[in-house]
C-alpha positions in Angstrom: 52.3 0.3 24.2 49.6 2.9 25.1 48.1 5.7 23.3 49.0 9.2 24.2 46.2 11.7 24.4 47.0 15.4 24.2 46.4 16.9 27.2 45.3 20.2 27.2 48.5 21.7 29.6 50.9 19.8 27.9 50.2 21.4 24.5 53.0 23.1 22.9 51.3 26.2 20.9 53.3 27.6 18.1 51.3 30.5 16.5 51.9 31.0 12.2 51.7 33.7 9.4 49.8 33.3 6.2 50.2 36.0 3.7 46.8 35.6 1.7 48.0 37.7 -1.4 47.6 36.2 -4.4 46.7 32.6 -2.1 43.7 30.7 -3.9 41.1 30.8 -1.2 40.0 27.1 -0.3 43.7 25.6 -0.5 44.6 28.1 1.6 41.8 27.7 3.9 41.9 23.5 4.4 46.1 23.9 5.6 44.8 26.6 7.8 42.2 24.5 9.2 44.7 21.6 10.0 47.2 24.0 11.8 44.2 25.0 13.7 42.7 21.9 14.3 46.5 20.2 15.4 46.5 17.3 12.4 49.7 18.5 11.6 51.2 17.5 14.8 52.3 13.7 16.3 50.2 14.3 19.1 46.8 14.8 17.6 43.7 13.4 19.4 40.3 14.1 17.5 38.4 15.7 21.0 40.7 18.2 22.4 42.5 21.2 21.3 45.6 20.0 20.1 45.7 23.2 17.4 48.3 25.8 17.0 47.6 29.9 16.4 47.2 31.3 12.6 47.7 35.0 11.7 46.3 35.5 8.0 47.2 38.7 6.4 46.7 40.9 3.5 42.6 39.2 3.5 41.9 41.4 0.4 44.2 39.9 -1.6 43.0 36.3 -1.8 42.2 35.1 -5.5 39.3 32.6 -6.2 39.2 30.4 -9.8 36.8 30.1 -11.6 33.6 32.0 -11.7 33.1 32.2 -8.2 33.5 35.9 -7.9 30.4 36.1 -9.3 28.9 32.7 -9.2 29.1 32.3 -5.1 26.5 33.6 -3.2 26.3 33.9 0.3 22.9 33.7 2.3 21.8 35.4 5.6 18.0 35.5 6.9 16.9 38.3 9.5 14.4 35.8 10.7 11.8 38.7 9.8 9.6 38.2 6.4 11.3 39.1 3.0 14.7 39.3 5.2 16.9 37.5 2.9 19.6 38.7 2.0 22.1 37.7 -1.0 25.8 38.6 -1.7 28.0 37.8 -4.1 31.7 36.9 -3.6 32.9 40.0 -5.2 30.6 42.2 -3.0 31.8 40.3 0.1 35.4 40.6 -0.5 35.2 44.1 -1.1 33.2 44.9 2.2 34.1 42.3 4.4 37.5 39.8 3.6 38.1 38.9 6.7 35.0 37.2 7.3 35.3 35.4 3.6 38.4 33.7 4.8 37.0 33.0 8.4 33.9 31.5 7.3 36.0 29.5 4.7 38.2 28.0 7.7 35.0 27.7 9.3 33.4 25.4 7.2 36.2 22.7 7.7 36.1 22.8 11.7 33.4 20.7 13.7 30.6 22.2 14.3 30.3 22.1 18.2 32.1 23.3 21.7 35.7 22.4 19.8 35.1 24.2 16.6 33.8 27.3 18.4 37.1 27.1 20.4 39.5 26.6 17.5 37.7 29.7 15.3 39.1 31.7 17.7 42.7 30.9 17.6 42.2 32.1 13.7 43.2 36.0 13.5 42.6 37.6 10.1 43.6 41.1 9.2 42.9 43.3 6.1 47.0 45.1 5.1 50.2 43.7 6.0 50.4 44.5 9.3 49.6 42.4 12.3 49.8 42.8 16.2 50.9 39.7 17.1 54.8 40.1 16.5 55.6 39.2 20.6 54.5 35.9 19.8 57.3 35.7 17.2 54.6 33.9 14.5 56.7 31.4 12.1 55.6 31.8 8.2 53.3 28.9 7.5 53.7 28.0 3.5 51.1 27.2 1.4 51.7 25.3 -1.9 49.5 27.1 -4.9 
């Protein structure tokens, strides 16, 4: 018997809907991550692109437990001197909750050629509206 690889024409892509509200943030992200990454599917193979497409909306509305809102911080450096900058959880979610949840998923891909090409397959949107609907996305469930 011989091992089937995925081949990248003979993929099947299926694209999904997340509704984010009231979703806690890192179970949400990991099945996200899988659908991207194609674990959920027979035909996996760890070096190609087996992954499906994954809509997330309503990015504002994500909870957190704990005291992350104001325990999390994220880092960025300007590369200048004294260009560090800090953000809280709370601040980030109100300014930016799209990236929140794509650097969440991004955290559980590889960090190489594949990862960079399965980040893009993730679309996230602040609201409940999306501009995908042509693909006719299948709602993707997430148990809390």
């Amino acid at each position: 018997m011989n091992t089937k690889f995925a081949k990248k024409d003979e993929v099947e892509r299926k694209w999904y809907v997340v509704d984010a509200a009231d979703q806690i943030l890192g179970r949400m992200a990991t099945r996200i991550a899988t659908c991207l990454r194609g674990k959920n599917k027979v035909i996996f193979t760890p070096h190609a692109d087996a992954g499906d497409f994954v809509i997330v909306i309503n990015a504002e509305k994500v909870k957190v437990t704990g005291r992350k809102l104001t325990d999390k911080v994220y880092y960025t450096h300007s590369q200048y001197r004294g260009g560090l900058r800090e953000r809280t959880l709370k601040e980030r979610l109100a300014a930016e909750p799209e990236e929140v949840i794509r650097d969440a998923v991004w955290g559980m891909l590889p960090k190489n050629k594949l990862g960079r090409a399965l980040i893009k397959k993730l679309k996230v949107y602040r609201g409940g509206r999306h501009g995908h609907a042509a693909q006719k996305p299948e709602v993707l469930q997430i148990l809390k």
